[in-house]
C-alpha positions in Angstrom: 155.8 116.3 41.6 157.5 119.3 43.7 156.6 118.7 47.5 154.2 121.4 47.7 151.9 120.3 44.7 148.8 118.9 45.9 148.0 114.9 45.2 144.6 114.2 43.7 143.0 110.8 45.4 139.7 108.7 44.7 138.1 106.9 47.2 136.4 103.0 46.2 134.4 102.6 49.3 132.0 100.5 50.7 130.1 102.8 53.1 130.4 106.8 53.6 131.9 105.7 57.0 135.4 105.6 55.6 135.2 108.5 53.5 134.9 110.7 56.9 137.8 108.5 58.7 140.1 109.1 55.7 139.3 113.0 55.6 140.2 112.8 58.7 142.9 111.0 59.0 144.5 112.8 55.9 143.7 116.5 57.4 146.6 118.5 57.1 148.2 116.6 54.3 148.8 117.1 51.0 146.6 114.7 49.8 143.0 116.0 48.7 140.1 113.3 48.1 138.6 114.7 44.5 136.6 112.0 44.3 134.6 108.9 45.7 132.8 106.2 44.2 131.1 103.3 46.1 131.1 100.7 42.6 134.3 100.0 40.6 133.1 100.8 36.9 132.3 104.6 38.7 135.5 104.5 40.3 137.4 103.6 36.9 135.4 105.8 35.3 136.6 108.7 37.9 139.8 108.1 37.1 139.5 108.9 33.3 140.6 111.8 31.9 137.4 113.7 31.8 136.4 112.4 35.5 137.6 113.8 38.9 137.4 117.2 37.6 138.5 117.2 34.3 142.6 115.8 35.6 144.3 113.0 36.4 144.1 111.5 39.7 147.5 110.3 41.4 146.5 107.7 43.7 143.6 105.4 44.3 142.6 104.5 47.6 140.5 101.5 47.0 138.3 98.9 49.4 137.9 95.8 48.0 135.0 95.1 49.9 133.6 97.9 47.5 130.9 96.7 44.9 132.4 94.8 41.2 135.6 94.8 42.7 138.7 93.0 41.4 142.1 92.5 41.1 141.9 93.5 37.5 141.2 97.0 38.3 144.7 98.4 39.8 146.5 96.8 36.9 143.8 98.4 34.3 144.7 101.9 36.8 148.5 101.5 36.6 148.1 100.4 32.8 146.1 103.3 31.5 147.1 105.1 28.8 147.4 108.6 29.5 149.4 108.0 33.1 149.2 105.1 36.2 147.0 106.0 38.6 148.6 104.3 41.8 146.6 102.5 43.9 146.7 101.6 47.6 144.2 99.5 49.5 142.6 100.1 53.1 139.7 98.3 55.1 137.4 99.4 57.7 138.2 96.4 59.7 141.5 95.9 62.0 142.4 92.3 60.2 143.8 92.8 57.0 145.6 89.3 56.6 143.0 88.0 54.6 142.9 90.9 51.9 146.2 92.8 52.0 148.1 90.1 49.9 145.7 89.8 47.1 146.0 93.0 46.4 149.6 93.9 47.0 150.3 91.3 44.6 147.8 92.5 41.7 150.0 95.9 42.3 149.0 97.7 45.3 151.9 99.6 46.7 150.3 99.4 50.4 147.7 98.6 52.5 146.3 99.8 56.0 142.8 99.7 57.8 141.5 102.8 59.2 140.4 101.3 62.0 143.9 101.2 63.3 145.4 103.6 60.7 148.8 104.7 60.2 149.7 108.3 61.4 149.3 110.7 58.5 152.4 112.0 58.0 153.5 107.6 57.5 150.7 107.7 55.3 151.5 110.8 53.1 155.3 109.6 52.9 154.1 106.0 52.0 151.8 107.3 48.9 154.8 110.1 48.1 156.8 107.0 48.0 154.9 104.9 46.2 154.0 107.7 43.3 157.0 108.4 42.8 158.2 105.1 42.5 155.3 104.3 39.6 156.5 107.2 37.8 159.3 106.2 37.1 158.9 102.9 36.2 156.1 104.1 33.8 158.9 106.9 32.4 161.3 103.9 32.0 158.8 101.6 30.4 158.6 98.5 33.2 155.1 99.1 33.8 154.0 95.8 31.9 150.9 93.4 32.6 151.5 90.3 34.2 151.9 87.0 32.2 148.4 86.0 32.2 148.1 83.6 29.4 145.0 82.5 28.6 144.3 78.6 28.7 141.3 77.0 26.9 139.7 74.3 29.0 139.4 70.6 28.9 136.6 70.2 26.4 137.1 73.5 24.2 137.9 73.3 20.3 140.1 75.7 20.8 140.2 80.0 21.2 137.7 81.1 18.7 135.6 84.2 17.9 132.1 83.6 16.8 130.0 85.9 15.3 126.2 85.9 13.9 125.2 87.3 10.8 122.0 87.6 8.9 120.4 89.8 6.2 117.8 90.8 8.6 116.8 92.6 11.5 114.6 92.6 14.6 113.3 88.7 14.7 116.7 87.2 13.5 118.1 86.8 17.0 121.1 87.5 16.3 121.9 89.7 19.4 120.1 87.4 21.6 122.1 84.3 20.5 125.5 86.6 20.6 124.8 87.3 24.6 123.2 83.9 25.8 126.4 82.0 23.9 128.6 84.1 25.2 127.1 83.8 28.9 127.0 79.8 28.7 130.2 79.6 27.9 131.6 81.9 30.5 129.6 79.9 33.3 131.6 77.1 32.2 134.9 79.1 33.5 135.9 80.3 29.6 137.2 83.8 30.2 134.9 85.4 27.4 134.4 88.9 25.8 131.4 90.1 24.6 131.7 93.1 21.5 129.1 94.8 20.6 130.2 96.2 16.7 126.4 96.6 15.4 127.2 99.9 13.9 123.9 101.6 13.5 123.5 101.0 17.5 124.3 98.6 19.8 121.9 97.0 22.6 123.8 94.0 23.8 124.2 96.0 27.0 121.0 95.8 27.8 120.4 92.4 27.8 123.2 92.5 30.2 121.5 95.1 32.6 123.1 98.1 31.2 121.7 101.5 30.2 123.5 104.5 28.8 120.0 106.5 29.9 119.3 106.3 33.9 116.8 108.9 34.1 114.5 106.8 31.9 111.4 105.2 34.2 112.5 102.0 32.5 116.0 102.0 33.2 116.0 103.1 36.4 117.8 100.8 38.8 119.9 99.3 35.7 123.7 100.0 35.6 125.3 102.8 34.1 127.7 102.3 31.1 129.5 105.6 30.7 131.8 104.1 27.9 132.2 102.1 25.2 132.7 101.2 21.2 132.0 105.3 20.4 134.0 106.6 22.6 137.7 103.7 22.0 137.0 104.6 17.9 137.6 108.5 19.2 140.6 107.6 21.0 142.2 104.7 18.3 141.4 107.4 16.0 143.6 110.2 17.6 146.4 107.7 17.7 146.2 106.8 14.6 147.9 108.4 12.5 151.1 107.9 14.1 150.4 104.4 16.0 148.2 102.5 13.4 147.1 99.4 14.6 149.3 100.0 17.4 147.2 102.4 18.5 145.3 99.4 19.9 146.5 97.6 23.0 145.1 96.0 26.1 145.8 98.8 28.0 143.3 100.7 25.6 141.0 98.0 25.3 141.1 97.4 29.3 139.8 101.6 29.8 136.6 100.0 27.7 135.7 96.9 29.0 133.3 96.5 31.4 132.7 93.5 34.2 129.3 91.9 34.3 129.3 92.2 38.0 125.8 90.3 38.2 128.0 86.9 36.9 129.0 86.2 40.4 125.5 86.0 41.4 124.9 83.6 38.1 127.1 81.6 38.3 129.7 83.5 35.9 132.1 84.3 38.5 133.8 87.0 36.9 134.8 85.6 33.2 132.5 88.0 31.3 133.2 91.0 29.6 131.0 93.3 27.5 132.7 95.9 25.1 129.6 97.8 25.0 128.4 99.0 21.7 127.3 102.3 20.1 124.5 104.1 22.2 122.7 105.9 20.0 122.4 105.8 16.2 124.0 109.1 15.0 127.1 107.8 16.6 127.8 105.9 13.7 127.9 109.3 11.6 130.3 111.0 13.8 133.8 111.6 12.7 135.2 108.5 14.4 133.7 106.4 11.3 134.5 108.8 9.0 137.3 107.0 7.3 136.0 103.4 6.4 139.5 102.1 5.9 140.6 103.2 9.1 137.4 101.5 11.1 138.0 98.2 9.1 141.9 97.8 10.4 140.6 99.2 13.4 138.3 96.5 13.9 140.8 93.9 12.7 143.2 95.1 15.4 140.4 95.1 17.7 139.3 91.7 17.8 143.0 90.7 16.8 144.3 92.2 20.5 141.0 90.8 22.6 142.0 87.2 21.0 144.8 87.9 23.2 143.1 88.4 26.3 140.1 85.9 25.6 139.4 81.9 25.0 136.4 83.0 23.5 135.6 86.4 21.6 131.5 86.7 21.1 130.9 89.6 18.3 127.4 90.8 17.8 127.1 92.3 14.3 124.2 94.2 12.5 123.3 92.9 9.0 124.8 95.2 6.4 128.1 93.6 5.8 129.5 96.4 4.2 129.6 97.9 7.5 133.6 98.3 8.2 133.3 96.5 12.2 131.3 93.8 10.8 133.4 93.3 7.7 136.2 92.8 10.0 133.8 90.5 12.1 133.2 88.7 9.1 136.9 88.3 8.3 138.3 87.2 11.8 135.5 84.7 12.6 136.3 81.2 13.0 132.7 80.6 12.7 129.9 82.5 11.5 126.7 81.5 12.9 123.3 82.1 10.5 120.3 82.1 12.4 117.6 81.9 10.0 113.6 82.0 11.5 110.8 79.6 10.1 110.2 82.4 6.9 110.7 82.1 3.7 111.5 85.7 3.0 114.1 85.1 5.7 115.6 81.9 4.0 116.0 83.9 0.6 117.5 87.2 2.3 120.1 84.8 3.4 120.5 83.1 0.4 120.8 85.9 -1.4 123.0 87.7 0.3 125.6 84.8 1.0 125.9 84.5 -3.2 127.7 88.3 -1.9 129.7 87.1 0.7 130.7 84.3 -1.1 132.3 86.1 -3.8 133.6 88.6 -1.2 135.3 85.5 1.4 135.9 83.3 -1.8 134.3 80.5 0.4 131.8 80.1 3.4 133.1 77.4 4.7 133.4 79.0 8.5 129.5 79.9 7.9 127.3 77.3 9.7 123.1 77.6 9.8 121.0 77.1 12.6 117.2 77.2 12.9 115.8 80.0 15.4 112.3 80.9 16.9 111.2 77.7 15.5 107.9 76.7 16.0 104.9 75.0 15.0 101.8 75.5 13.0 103.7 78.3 10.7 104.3 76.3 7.5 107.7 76.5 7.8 110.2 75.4 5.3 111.5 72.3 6.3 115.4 72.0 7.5 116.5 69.8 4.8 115.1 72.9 2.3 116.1 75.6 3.6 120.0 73.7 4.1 119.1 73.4 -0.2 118.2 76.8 -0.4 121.3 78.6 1.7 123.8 75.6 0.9 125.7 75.9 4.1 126.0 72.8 7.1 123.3 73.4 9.7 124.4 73.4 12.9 122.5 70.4 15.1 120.7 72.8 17.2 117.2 73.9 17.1 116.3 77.1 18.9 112.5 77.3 19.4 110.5 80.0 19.8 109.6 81.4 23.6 108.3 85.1 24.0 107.6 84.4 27.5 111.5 83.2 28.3 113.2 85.3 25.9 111.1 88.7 27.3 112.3 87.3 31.1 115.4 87.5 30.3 115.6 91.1 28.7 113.8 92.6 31.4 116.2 91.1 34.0 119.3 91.4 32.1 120.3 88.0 32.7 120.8 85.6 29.9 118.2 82.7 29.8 121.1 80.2 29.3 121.9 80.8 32.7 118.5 79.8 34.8 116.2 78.1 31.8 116.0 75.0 32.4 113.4 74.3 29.6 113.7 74.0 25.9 114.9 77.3 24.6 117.5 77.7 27.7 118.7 74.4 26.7 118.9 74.2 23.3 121.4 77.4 23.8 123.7 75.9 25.6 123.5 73.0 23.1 124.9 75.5 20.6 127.9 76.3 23.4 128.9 72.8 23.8 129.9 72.9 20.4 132.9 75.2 21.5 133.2 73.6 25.0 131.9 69.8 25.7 131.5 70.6 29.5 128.7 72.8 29.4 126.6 71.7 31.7 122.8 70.9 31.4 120.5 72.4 33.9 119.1 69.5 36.1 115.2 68.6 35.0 115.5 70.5 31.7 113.6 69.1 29.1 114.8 68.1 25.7 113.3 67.5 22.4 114.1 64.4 20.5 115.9 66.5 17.8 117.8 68.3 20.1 118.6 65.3 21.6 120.4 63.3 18.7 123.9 65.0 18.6 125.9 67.6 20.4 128.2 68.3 17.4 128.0 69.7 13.6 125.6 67.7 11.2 126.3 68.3 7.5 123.5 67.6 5.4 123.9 66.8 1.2 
C-alpha cells in the first residue's frame, strides 16, 4: 500500500455516537470509514468480498460492546480467504483494562477509547503499522489459527456427527430433532455445529430465528442470514479444480458459519453454530451442484474439516439419499438417527428403503430407531413391531407428540429442549444424554414411566 492510497475501514459499533467521534477524529487522514455495522454477522458480512462496496476492507475498527460479538470474529477477519482484514478495537468509555486484553490476544493489533483518543496522526501510523505488519505475515504464510483443540466433556461418548434420516417428509421430525439435539447438547458446554445439507431447501435456520426474507410480515424482526450452504458450494467449487478437497478449510468454513447469538440468553453461551442451508429450492439446480461427484467429496471434506472444529457435528438431511450432501451425511455418521411416527405407511417407507441402504452401507449398524410424535388413540403399531418391521435397535427414547410445544418453539426460534420442562422437552434431552450423560433435566419436568427406565441404547430381539 503506497502512502497516498486510501485505507478502507468498517466500523462494529454499539451506538451512532462513535461513528461521529471516529469521523472525527480520523478527519484529515487517510483512513475512510466505507462501512458500519452495529451486529457482528453484518459486520462480517461487510467485510466480504461483495460488501463495503464491492472491495476489500483493510482494517476493522471493532467494539466489543457491539451486538453477537466475540473473540472469534478478528481471527475469522485475519483468516479469510481472499485477504486479512486487520482489526483494531476501541470503546466509548475511558477504562479499557477490562476489555483491551481479550481482544489483543484473540489478534487485535491495538486498542484505544475515543473518549480519550489518540491524536490522529498516532492513530493513522498505528493502523499503517499494523497493516502492514498483517501483510506480511499473510504473504509469508504465519497467519495460522490458534491451537484450539477441541476437548469432549466428562460424560460424552466421544466427538460424533449425528444425523436423521427417513424416507419421508413433513411429519418425520427430522429437522426438529436435528436442531433441539443439537441445542441440548450445546447448553451442556459441547461446542456444536449445526449443518443444514437438506438439498431441496434448508429451514433449520428458522427454527433458529433466521430468515433469508426480512421484508416478509412474518419475518420481520428475525435475523438476517446473508450466507450459507449455496453460496460455500459456489466458492469450494471455484477452487476446485486446482485445490480439491483442499479447497475446504476452516478458514472457508469460518466465512459461513454463523453464531446463534440468542444462546447467551438460553443458556448456550456461545457453543452453537448453524451452517445454514439452501434458501430457496432452485438453488439446488444451480451450477454449484452440477457435478454430483464433486458435491459428494465436497460434503465429505465438509463435515470431515467441521469434525475438526466441533465435539459434536448435528447434520440435518432431506430424505432422498441419493442426494450427494446427504450421501456423504450418510457416510460420515457415527449414528444415524430414524425417527419413525406412529404410521404404518411411515414404518414400511423406512423399511423399505433401509433394504437400499443396506446394500449401499453393507451394514446399518450406526442406524438406531426412535419413536416420534407418538401418541395415543392412533392405533399405532406397537414398538416391539415396528423394531420387527425395520430390524434396527430402538433407541430408549420416546418423543411424544405436542403441536402446542413444538409450534412455540418455531415461532420463537428457540429450541424447546431449552425451556420445556414437560414431556416432549424432556424426552429430547433424553435422546442428548446418550452423547453426553450430564445433560441436565429441567427442574419439575415430568417424565413418563417409559421414558423413565433407561438413559442409554435398548436393543430389542
Amino acid at each position: 500500500m503506497s502512502a497516498s492510497e486510501r485505507i478502507r475501514a468498517v466500523v462494529g459499533y454499539q451506538t451512532y455516537a462513535e461513528i461521529t467521534a471516529l469521523t472525527r477524529l480520523l478527519e484529515g487522514s487517510r483512513v475512510e470509514i466505507v462501512e458500519a455495522a452495529q451486529t457482528a454477522q453484518k459486520l462480517f458480512n461487510a467485510c466480504a468480498p461483495e460488501g463495503a462496496g464491492g472491495q476489500d476492507p483493510d482494517i476493522a475498527l471493532i467494539n466489543p460492546a457491539m451486538e453477537g460479538y466475540s473473540h472469534a470474529l478478528i481471527s475469522d477477519l485475519l483468516l479469510r480467504p481472499e485477504a486479512p482484514v486487520v482489526v483494531i478495537g476501541y470503546v466509548a468509555v475511558e477504562d479499557v483494562q477490562s476489555l483491551a486484553p481479550g481482544m489483543l490476544d484473540a489478534g487485535a493489533k491495538y486498542f484505544f477509547s475515543i473518549a480519550k483518543p489518540p491524536a490522529a496522526t498516532e492513530l493513522t501510523t498505528r493502523i499503517e503499522r499494523a497493516i502492514a505488519a498483517v501483510q506480511k505475515d499473510y504473504e509469508e504464510g504465519r497467519l495460522r489459527p490458534k491451537a484450539q483443540p477441541v476437548m469432549a466433556r466428562a460424560g460424552a461418548v466421544h466427538q460424533q456427527v449425528i444425523t436423521a434420516w427417513v424416507p419421508k417428509g413433513g411429519g418425520s421430525t427430522r429437522t426438529t430433532i436435528c436442531v433441539n439435539l443439537a441445542a441440548a447438547l450445546a447448553a451442556t458446554g459441547n461446542p456444536v455445529v449445526l449443518v443444514d445439507f437438506d438439498q431441496p431447501k434448508g429451514d433449520a435456520h428458522l427454527m433458529l430465528g433466521f430468515t433469508p426474507d426480512g421484508d416478509l410480515p412474518v419475518t420481520r424482526g428475525m435475523i438476517l442470514v446473508e450466507r450459507g450452504l449455496y453460496d460455500l458450494m459456489v466458492n469450494v467449487r471455484a477452487r476446485w479444480g486446482n485445490d480439491g478437497k483442499r479447497a475446504v478449510t476452516a478458514h472457508l468454513l469460518n466465512n459461513y458459519l454463523v453464531r446463534w447469538e440468542a444462546g447467551r440468553k438460553h443458556g448456550v453461551g456461545d457453543n452453537l453454530r448453524l451452517l445454514p442451508g439452501l434458501t430457496a429450492a432452485h438453488q439446488a439446480g444451480t451450477d454449484a451442484f452440477a457435478d454430483a461427484d464433486m458435491v459428494h467429496e465436497a460434503g465429505l471434506a465438509i463435515i470431515d474439516e467441521l469434525k475438526s472444529m466441533y465435539t459434536f457435528v448435528i447434520v440435518d438431511i432431506g430424505q432422498d439419499y441419493n442426494m450427494p450432501l446427504h450421501a456423504a451425511a450418510l457416510q460420515t455418521a457415527t449414528e444415524v438417527l430414524v425417527p419413525i411416527p406412529p404410521t404404518n405407511t411411515a414404518v414400511v417407507d423406512v423399511a423399505r428403503g433401509l433394504a437400499a441402504l443396506r446394500q449401499y452401507f453393507g451394514s446399518l449398524e450406526k442406524f438406531r430407531w426412535l419413536p416420534t410424535a407418538w401418541r395415543e388413540g392412533v392405533e399405532s403399531p406397537s414398538l416391539r413391531k415396528v423394531t420387527d418391521t425395520v430390524k434396527l435397535p430402538r433407541l430408549d427414547v420416546v418423543i411424544p407428540h405436542d403441536v402446542a410445544v413444538a409450534d412455540a418453539a418455531v415461532n420463537s426460534g428457540v429450541p424447546f429442549s431449552l425451556f420445556d420442562g414437560g414431556p416432549l422437552g424432556e424426552a429430547i434431552r433424553d435422546l442428548a444424554r446418550n452423547y453426553d450423560a450430564s445433560v441436565p433435566r429441567i427442574q419439575g419436568a415430568k417424565k413418563g414411566l417409559l421414558q423413565s427406565l433407561f438413559g442409554f441404547l435398548v436393543r430389542e430381539a
